[in-house]
DOVO-665353 format. One record per atom (N, C-alpha, C): residue in three letters; x, z, y negated. Coordinates in steps of 0.1 Angstrom, whole numbers, plus 5000, padded with zeros to 4 digits. Atoms other than C-alpha are relative to their C-alpha. Layout:
BEGIN
ALAXZY...
END
This chain:
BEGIN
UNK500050065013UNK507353185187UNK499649855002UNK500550114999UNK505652905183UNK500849854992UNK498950085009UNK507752575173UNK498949885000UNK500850105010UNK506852275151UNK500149855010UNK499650144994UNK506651935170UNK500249914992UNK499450105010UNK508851675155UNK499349914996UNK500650125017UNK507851435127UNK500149895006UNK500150164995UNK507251065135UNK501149994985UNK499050125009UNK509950835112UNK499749904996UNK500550095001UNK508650615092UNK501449894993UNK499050075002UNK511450315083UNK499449854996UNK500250115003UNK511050015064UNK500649865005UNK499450184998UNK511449645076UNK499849934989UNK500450075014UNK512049435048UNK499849875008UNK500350114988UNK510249085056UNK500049874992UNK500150065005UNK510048765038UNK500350044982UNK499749985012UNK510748785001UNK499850144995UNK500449845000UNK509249134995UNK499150065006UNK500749954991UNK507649225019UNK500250135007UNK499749904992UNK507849585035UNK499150005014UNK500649944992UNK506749645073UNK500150115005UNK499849855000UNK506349995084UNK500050055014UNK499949944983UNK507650125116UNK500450164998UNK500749865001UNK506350435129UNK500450025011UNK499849974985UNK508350615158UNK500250135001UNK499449884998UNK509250915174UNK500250025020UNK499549934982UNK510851025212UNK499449845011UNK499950174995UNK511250605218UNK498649954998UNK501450085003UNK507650515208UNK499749994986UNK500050025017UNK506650335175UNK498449945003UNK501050075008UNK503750165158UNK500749954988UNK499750075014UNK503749915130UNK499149934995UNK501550025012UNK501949845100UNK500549864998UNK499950105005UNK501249495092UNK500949945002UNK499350094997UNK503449305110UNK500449854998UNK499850165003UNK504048945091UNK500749915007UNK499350094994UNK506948835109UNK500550075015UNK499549914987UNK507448945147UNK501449985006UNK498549984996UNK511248855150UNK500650114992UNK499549895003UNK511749125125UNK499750145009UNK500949844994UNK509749405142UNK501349975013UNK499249994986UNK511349285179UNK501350014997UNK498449965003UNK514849295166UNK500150174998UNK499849895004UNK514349635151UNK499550085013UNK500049954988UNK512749775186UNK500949965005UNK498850024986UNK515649605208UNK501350114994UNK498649955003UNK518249765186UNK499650174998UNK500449904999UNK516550085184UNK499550095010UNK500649984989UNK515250115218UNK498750015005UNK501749965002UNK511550165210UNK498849915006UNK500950064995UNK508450075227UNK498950024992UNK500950005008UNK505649925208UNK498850035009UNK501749964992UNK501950125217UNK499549934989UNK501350015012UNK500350015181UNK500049934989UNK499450065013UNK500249765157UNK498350034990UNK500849995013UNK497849855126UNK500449904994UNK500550125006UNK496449605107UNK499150034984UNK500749975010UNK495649655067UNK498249904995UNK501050125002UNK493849305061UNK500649925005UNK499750134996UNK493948925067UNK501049934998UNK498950105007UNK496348815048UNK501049965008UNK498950084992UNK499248565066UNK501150094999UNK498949924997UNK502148785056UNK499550165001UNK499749874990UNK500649115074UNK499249975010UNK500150034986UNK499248945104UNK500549895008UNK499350084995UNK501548665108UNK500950045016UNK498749974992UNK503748835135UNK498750075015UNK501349874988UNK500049035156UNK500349885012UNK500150074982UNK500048755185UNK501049975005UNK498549974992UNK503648775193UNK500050115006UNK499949835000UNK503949125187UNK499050025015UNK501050014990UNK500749165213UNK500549955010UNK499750074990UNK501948935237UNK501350045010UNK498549994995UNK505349025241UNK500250145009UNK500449845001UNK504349445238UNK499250055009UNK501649914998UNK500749475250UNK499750104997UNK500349865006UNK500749705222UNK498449974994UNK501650015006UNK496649775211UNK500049954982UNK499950095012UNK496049605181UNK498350084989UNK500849895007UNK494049845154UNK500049904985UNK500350065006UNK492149675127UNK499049964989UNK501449975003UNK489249645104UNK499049935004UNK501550074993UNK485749535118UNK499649894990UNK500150085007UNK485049385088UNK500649894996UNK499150154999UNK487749115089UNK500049945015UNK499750064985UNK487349065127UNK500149874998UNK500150184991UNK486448675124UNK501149994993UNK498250045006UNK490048655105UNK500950055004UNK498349934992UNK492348855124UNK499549975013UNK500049974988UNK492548735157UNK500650105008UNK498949904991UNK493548955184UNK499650145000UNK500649845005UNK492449335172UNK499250015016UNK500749964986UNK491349515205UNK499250124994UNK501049895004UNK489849815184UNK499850014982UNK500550065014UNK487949735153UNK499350164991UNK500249915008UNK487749995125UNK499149994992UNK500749995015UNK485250135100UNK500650134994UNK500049925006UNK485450365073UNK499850145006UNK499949894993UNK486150715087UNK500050025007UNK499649994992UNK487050645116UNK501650085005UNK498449965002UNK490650795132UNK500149935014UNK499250074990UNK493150615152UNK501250115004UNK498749894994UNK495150865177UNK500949915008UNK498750054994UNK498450765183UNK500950135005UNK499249844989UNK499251005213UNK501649985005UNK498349974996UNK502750905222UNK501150004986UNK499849965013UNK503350945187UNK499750164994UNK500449855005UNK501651295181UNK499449984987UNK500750045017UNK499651165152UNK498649905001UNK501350095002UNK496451075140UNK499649974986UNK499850085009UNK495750835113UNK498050004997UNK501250025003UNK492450865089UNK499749854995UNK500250175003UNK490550515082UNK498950024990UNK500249965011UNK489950465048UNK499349884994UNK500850115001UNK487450155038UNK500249994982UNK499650005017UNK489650055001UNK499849845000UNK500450185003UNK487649684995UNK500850024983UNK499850065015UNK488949484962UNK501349905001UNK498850054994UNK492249324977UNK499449885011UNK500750084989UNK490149135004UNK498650155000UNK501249904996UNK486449305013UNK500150085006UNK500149874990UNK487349465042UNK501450045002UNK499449924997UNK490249605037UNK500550155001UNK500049914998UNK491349925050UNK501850094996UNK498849985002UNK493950185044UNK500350105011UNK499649914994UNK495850435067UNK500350124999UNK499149855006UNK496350865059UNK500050045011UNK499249924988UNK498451055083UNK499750124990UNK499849875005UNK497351435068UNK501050115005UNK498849925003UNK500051625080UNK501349964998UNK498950025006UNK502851475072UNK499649964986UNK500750075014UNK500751305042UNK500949845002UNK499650145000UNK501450935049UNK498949954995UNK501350145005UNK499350645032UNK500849915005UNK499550185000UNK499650295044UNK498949944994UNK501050095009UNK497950095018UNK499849894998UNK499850134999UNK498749775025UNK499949924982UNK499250045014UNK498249584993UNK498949994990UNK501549905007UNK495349824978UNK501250074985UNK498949915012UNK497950024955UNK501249965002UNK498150055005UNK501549934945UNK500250134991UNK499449945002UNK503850134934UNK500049994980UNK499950025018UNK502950134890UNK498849905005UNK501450074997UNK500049884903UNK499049975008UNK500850034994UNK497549714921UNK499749905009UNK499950114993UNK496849434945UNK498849894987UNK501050115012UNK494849094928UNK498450005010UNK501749994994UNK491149094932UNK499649845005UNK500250154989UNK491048804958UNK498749965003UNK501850024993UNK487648864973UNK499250124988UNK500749865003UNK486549214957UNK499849984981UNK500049965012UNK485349324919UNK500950084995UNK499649855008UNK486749544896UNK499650155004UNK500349864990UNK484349824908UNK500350055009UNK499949954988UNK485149804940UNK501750054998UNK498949955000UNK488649834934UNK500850124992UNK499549845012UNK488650144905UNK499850075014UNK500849874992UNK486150334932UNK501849985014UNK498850014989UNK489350214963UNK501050104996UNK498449885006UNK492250374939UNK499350124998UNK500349835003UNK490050674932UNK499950045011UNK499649914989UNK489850734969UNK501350035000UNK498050004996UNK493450724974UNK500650094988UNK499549885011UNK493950924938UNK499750135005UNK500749904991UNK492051174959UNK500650095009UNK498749904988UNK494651264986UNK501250084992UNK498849865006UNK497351554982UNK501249944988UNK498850085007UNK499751464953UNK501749995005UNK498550084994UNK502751464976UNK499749925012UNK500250124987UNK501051225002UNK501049874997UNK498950095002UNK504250955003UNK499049865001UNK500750115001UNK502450594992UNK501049885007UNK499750034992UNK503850375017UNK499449824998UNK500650144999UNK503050005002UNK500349925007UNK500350084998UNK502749685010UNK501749884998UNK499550085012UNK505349484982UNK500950115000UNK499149975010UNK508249574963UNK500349914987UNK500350065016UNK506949464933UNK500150144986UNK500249885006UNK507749814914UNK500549984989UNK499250065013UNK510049674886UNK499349894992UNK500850085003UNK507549404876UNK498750074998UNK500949905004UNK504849654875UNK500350094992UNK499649935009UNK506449874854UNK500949974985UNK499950095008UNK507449584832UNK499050024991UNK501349945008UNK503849564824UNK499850114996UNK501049865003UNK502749904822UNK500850024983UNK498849965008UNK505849924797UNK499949894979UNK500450045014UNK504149654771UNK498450055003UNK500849895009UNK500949834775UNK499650104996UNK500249845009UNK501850194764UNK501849995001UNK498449995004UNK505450114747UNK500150124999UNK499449904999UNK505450454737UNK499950105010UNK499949894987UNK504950644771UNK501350055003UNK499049955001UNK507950864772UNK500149985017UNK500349994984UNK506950914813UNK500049865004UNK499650164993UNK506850554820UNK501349944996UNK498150085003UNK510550474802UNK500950025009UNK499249914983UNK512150744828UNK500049935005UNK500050054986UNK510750644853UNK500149855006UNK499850155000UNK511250254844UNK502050015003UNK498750005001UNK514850344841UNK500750055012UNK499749974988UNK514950534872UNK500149925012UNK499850084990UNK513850274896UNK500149865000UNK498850154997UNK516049974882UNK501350115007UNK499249944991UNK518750184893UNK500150035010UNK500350024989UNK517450224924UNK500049895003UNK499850155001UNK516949854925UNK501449954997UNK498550025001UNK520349794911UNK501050045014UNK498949924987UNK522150014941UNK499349985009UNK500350074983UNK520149794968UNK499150065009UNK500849914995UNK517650064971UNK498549965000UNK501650035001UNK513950034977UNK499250124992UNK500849885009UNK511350214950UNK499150065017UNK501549954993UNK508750254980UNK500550095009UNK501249975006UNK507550524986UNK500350114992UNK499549905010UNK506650684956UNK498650085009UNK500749864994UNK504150984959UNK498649974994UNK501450055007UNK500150994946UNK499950094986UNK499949965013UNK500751234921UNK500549884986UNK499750095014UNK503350994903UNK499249885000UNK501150185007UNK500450694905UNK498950074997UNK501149925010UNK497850964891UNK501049994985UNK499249985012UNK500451044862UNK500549874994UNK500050075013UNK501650654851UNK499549905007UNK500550174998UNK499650374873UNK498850024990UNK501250045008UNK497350224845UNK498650015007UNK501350094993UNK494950094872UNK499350155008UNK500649855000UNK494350494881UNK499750084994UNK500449885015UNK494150624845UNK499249904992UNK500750055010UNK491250344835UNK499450044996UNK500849915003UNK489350624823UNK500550114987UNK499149905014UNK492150784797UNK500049904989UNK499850105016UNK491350694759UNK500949934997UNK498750095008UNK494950584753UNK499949895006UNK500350124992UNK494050304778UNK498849904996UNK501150045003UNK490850214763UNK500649954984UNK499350055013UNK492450204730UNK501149884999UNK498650124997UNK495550004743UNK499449854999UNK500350144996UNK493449734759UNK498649924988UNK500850055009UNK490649724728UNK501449944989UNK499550085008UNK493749654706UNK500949845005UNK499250105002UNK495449384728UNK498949905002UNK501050044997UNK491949254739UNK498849954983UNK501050035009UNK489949244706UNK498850074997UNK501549984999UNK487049364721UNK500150185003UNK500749844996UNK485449744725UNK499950005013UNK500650014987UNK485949844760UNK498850095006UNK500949884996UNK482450024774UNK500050115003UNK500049954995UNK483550154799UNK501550015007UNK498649954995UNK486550274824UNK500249845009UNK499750084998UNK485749984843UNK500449844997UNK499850095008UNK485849744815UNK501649984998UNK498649995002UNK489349874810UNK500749965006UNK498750034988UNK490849844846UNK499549805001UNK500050164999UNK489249464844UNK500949924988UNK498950025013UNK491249414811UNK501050005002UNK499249984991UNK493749554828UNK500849925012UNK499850104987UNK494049314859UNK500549914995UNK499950155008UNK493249014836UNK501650024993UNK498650005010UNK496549114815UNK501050005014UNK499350034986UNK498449164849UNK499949885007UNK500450174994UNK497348824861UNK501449924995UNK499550105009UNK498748644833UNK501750064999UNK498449955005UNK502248874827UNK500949935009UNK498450074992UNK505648684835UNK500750144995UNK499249914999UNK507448984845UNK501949984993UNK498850005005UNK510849014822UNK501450055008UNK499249934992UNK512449174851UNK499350015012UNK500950014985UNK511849194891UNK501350135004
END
Protein backbone atom coordinates (compact mmCIF):
# COMPACT_ATOMS: atom_id res chain seq x y z
CA UNK A 1 0.00 0.00 0.00
CA UNK A 2 1.23 2.90 -0.96
CA UNK A 3 1.22 5.88 1.71
CA UNK A 4 0.85 9.67 1.30
CA UNK A 5 4.01 11.76 2.21
CA UNK A 6 3.31 14.35 4.80
CA UNK A 7 2.07 17.88 4.05
CA UNK A 8 4.53 20.79 4.58
CA UNK A 9 2.88 23.45 7.38
CA UNK A 10 2.35 26.56 6.40
CA UNK A 11 2.16 29.12 9.66
CA UNK A 12 1.95 32.70 9.83
CA UNK A 13 4.40 35.29 11.29
CA UNK A 14 2.75 38.28 11.98
CA UNK A 15 5.42 41.22 11.34
CA UNK A 16 5.25 44.85 11.70
CA UNK A 17 1.76 46.41 11.70
CA UNK A 18 0.12 43.92 9.34
CA UNK A 19 2.27 42.13 7.93
CA UNK A 20 2.09 38.29 7.38
CA UNK A 21 5.33 36.15 6.77
CA UNK A 22 4.93 32.61 5.66
CA UNK A 23 6.83 29.80 7.08
CA UNK A 24 6.96 26.69 5.23
CA UNK A 25 8.20 23.48 7.09
CA UNK A 26 8.02 19.99 7.43
CA UNK A 27 10.41 16.94 9.27
CA UNK A 28 12.70 20.21 10.78
CA UNK A 29 13.11 22.04 7.51
CA UNK A 30 11.30 25.29 6.52
CA UNK A 31 11.23 28.06 3.91
CA UNK A 32 9.92 31.58 4.09
CA UNK A 33 8.09 33.89 2.11
CA UNK A 34 9.06 37.42 2.25
CA UNK A 35 10.90 37.88 5.11
CA UNK A 36 10.62 41.76 6.32
CA UNK A 37 11.92 41.37 9.65
CA UNK A 38 14.60 38.58 10.37
CA UNK A 39 14.30 38.64 14.28
CA UNK A 40 10.78 37.40 13.74
CA UNK A 41 11.66 34.49 11.34
CA UNK A 42 14.96 33.54 13.70
CA UNK A 43 12.85 33.42 16.88
CA UNK A 44 10.25 31.32 15.24
CA UNK A 45 13.07 28.67 13.93
CA UNK A 46 15.04 28.69 17.44
CA UNK A 47 11.69 27.94 19.13
CA UNK A 48 10.59 25.48 16.67
CA UNK A 49 13.77 23.87 15.90
CA UNK A 50 13.81 24.35 12.16
CA UNK A 51 16.41 24.85 9.66
CA UNK A 52 16.18 27.52 7.11
CA UNK A 53 17.03 25.91 3.15
CA UNK A 54 14.83 28.82 1.39
CA UNK A 55 13.81 32.12 1.56
CA UNK A 56 11.39 33.21 -1.45
CA UNK A 57 11.10 36.54 -2.44
CA UNK A 58 7.63 38.06 -3.93
CA UNK A 59 9.08 41.74 -4.82
CA UNK A 60 11.27 44.72 -3.67
CA UNK A 61 9.42 46.16 -1.38
CA UNK A 62 11.32 47.02 2.28
CA UNK A 63 8.76 45.16 4.40
CA UNK A 64 9.31 41.61 2.34
CA UNK A 65 12.93 41.90 1.93
CA UNK A 66 13.95 43.80 4.95
CA UNK A 67 15.00 40.66 6.93
CA UNK A 68 16.85 38.52 3.27
CA UNK A 69 20.60 39.57 4.42
CA UNK A 70 20.26 38.48 7.92
CA UNK A 71 18.21 35.70 7.18
CA UNK A 72 21.12 34.66 4.43
CA UNK A 73 23.81 35.27 6.56
CA UNK A 74 22.93 33.80 9.60
CA UNK A 75 21.17 30.41 7.53
CA UNK A 76 22.97 30.17 4.20
CA UNK A 77 19.61 29.49 3.16
CA UNK A 78 19.34 30.10 -1.06
CA UNK A 79 17.62 33.06 -1.67
CA UNK A 80 14.76 32.61 -4.63
CA UNK A 81 13.68 35.65 -6.33
CA UNK A 82 12.51 37.48 -9.38
CA UNK A 83 15.10 38.30 -12.30
CA UNK A 84 13.29 41.14 -12.96
CA UNK A 85 13.82 42.96 -9.69
CA UNK A 86 17.51 41.71 -9.33
CA UNK A 87 19.12 45.36 -9.24
CA UNK A 88 16.63 45.88 -6.09
CA UNK A 89 16.89 42.84 -4.15
CA UNK A 90 20.18 42.27 -3.15
CA UNK A 91 21.30 38.93 -2.30
CA UNK A 92 18.96 36.44 -4.55
CA UNK A 93 21.30 33.50 -5.56
CA UNK A 94 18.56 32.05 -8.08
CA UNK A 95 16.72 34.56 -10.17
CA UNK A 96 13.25 33.69 -11.46
CA UNK A 97 11.09 34.00 -14.59
CA UNK A 98 7.69 33.25 -15.37
CA UNK A 99 7.25 29.52 -15.36
CA UNK A 100 9.84 28.59 -13.91
CA UNK A 101 9.65 25.97 -10.59
CA UNK A 102 11.55 26.12 -7.48
CA UNK A 103 12.13 22.52 -5.87
CA UNK A 104 12.21 22.56 -2.33
CA UNK A 105 13.61 18.89 -1.70
CA UNK A 106 13.90 18.79 1.97
CA UNK A 107 10.54 20.07 1.92
CA UNK A 108 8.94 17.55 -0.66
CA UNK A 109 7.53 20.42 -2.71
CA UNK A 110 7.73 22.24 -5.74
CA UNK A 111 6.57 25.73 -6.14
CA UNK A 112 5.22 27.12 -9.77
CA UNK A 113 6.59 30.74 -10.76
CA UNK A 114 3.94 32.90 -11.71
CA UNK A 115 5.04 36.43 -13.45
CA UNK A 116 1.77 38.72 -11.70
CA UNK A 117 3.30 42.59 -12.72
CA UNK A 118 0.92 45.59 -11.46
CA UNK A 119 2.14 45.73 -7.68
CA UNK A 120 5.82 46.44 -8.83
CA UNK A 121 6.77 45.19 -12.57
CA UNK A 122 8.41 42.23 -11.75
CA UNK A 123 6.63 40.82 -9.36
CA UNK A 124 6.09 37.21 -8.96
CA UNK A 125 3.77 34.88 -7.24
CA UNK A 126 4.27 31.29 -5.69
CA UNK A 127 1.57 27.94 -6.52
CA UNK A 128 2.34 24.79 -4.63
CA UNK A 129 -0.34 22.42 -6.89
CA UNK A 130 -0.77 19.77 -4.64
CA UNK A 131 -1.61 20.96 -1.68
CA UNK A 132 -2.89 24.17 -3.72
CA UNK A 133 -0.91 27.01 -1.94
CA UNK A 134 -0.59 30.58 -3.48
CA UNK A 135 1.90 32.98 -2.14
CA UNK A 136 0.88 36.25 -3.59
CA UNK A 137 2.74 38.59 -1.94
CA UNK A 138 0.85 41.77 -2.43
CA UNK A 139 -0.69 40.90 -5.97
CA UNK A 140 -4.21 39.85 -4.42
CA UNK A 141 -5.64 40.49 -0.90
CA UNK A 142 -8.04 38.91 0.61
CA UNK A 143 -11.58 41.20 -0.86
CA UNK A 144 -8.66 43.18 -2.86
CA UNK A 145 -5.80 44.19 -4.53
CA UNK A 146 -2.35 45.59 -4.05
CA UNK A 147 -1.82 49.71 -5.37
CA UNK A 148 -0.48 50.04 -8.86
CA UNK A 149 3.02 51.31 -7.74
CA UNK A 150 4.94 50.66 -10.93
CA UNK A 151 2.34 48.55 -13.18
CA UNK A 152 -1.16 49.60 -15.15
CA UNK A 153 -4.47 48.59 -14.70
CA UNK A 154 -3.99 45.95 -17.62
CA UNK A 155 -1.32 44.55 -16.29
CA UNK A 156 -2.83 43.95 -13.11
CA UNK A 157 -6.70 42.69 -14.31
CA UNK A 158 -4.56 40.14 -16.80
CA UNK A 159 -2.15 39.15 -12.94
CA UNK A 160 -5.68 38.52 -11.02
CA UNK A 161 -7.05 36.55 -13.93
CA UNK A 162 -4.01 34.34 -13.74
CA UNK A 163 -4.43 33.63 -10.19
CA UNK A 164 -8.52 33.44 -10.82
CA UNK A 165 -7.28 30.61 -12.91
CA UNK A 166 -6.06 28.17 -10.27
CA UNK A 167 -8.34 25.42 -8.50
CA UNK A 168 -11.04 27.19 -6.45
CA UNK A 169 -9.84 25.65 -3.24
CA UNK A 170 -6.16 26.71 -3.81
CA UNK A 171 -5.64 28.52 -0.01
CA UNK A 172 -4.58 32.47 -0.99
CA UNK A 173 -1.83 32.96 1.30
CA UNK A 174 -1.41 36.97 1.20
CA UNK A 175 0.79 39.47 1.88
CA UNK A 176 -1.44 42.06 4.53
CA UNK A 177 -4.29 41.71 6.74
CA UNK A 178 -6.04 44.28 5.34
CA UNK A 179 -9.44 42.04 4.82
CA UNK A 180 -11.84 44.20 6.96
CA UNK A 181 -10.90 47.46 5.13
CA UNK A 182 -11.30 45.78 1.89
CA UNK A 183 -14.50 44.55 2.57
CA UNK A 184 -15.43 47.96 3.94
CA UNK A 185 -15.16 49.12 0.37
CA UNK A 186 -16.50 46.41 -1.52
CA UNK A 187 -19.56 46.96 1.02
CA UNK A 188 -20.18 50.82 -0.28
CA UNK A 189 -19.77 49.58 -3.81
CA UNK A 190 -22.57 46.81 -4.05
CA UNK A 191 -24.58 47.73 -0.66
CA UNK A 192 -26.87 45.27 -1.67
CA UNK A 193 -24.64 42.05 -2.16
CA UNK A 194 -26.21 39.66 0.16
CA UNK A 195 -22.68 37.46 -0.27
CA UNK A 196 -20.43 40.24 0.63
CA UNK A 197 -22.67 41.18 4.14
CA UNK A 198 -21.96 37.36 5.32
CA UNK A 199 -18.95 37.28 4.62
CA UNK A 200 -18.23 40.96 5.98
CA UNK A 201 -19.76 39.82 9.12
CA UNK A 202 -17.94 36.70 9.23
CA UNK A 203 -14.52 37.97 9.20
CA UNK A 204 -14.94 40.82 11.87
CA UNK A 205 -15.67 38.09 14.10
CA UNK A 206 -12.77 36.52 13.16
CA UNK A 207 -10.94 39.71 13.76
CA UNK A 208 -12.82 40.42 16.94
CA UNK A 209 -11.59 36.71 18.46
CA UNK A 210 -7.84 37.67 17.60
CA UNK A 211 -8.05 35.61 14.56
CA UNK A 212 -6.45 36.13 11.15
CA UNK A 213 -8.87 36.35 7.84
CA UNK A 214 -5.80 34.94 5.65
CA UNK A 215 -6.15 32.47 3.98
CA UNK A 216 -9.20 32.75 2.22
CA UNK A 217 -9.60 30.41 -0.95
CA UNK A 218 -9.70 31.55 -4.91
CA UNK A 219 -13.10 30.59 -5.38
CA UNK A 220 -14.25 33.05 -2.51
CA UNK A 221 -12.05 36.07 -4.53
CA UNK A 222 -13.80 34.77 -7.90
CA UNK A 223 -17.30 35.01 -6.02
CA UNK A 224 -16.85 38.70 -4.13
CA UNK A 225 -13.33 40.42 -4.97
CA UNK A 226 -14.50 43.45 -7.20
CA UNK A 227 -10.99 43.63 -8.73
CA UNK A 228 -11.73 39.87 -10.14
CA UNK A 229 -15.42 40.49 -11.27
CA UNK A 230 -14.29 43.77 -13.45
CA UNK A 231 -16.05 42.25 -16.14
CA UNK A 232 -19.67 41.66 -14.29
CA UNK A 233 -22.39 44.37 -15.43
CA UNK A 234 -23.38 45.09 -11.81
CA UNK A 235 -19.75 46.46 -11.56
CA UNK A 236 -19.84 48.42 -14.61
CA UNK A 237 -23.07 49.81 -13.58
CA UNK A 238 -21.89 50.43 -9.87
CA UNK A 239 -18.81 52.39 -10.97
CA UNK A 240 -20.75 54.35 -14.00
CA UNK A 241 -23.14 55.49 -11.21
CA UNK A 242 -20.50 56.59 -8.60
CA UNK A 243 -18.10 57.73 -11.42
CA UNK A 244 -20.46 59.74 -13.82
CA UNK A 245 -18.89 58.37 -16.65
CA UNK A 246 -19.74 55.18 -19.12
CA UNK A 247 -17.35 52.53 -18.36
CA UNK A 248 -15.91 50.89 -21.96
CA UNK A 249 -14.66 48.37 -20.82
CA UNK A 250 -13.76 45.72 -17.90
CA UNK A 251 -10.65 47.49 -17.68
CA UNK A 252 -12.06 50.85 -17.29
CA UNK A 253 -13.99 49.44 -14.42
CA UNK A 254 -11.08 47.65 -12.34
CA UNK A 255 -9.26 51.30 -12.94
CA UNK A 256 -12.43 53.04 -11.45
CA UNK A 257 -12.18 50.57 -9.17
CA UNK A 258 -8.55 51.16 -7.78
CA UNK A 259 -9.04 55.01 -8.04
CA UNK A 260 -12.12 54.65 -5.55
CA UNK A 261 -9.83 52.23 -3.28
CA UNK A 262 -7.05 54.81 -3.27
CA UNK A 263 -9.11 57.40 -1.91
CA UNK A 264 -11.51 55.21 0.68
CA UNK A 265 -10.92 55.91 4.59
CA UNK A 266 -11.73 52.55 5.70
CA UNK A 267 -14.69 52.86 8.54
CA UNK A 268 -13.29 49.88 10.05
CA UNK A 269 -9.76 47.88 10.00
Amino acid sequence: MKTMAPMITVTALPAFTDNYLWLLERDGHAAIVDPGDASVVSQALASRGLVLDAILITHHHPDHIGGLAALAAETGAVVYGPRAESAKIKGLTVLLDDGDQVSLRSLGVSLNVLAVPGHTLGHIAYFEPTQRLLFCGDTLFIGGCGRLFEGTPAQMQHSLARLADLPGDTAVYCAHEYTLSNYDFIATVEPDNASVAHEFTRLQALRAAGRATVPGTIAGERARNPFLRSSAPELAAAMTARTGQAMADSVEVFAALRRLKDGHVPRIR
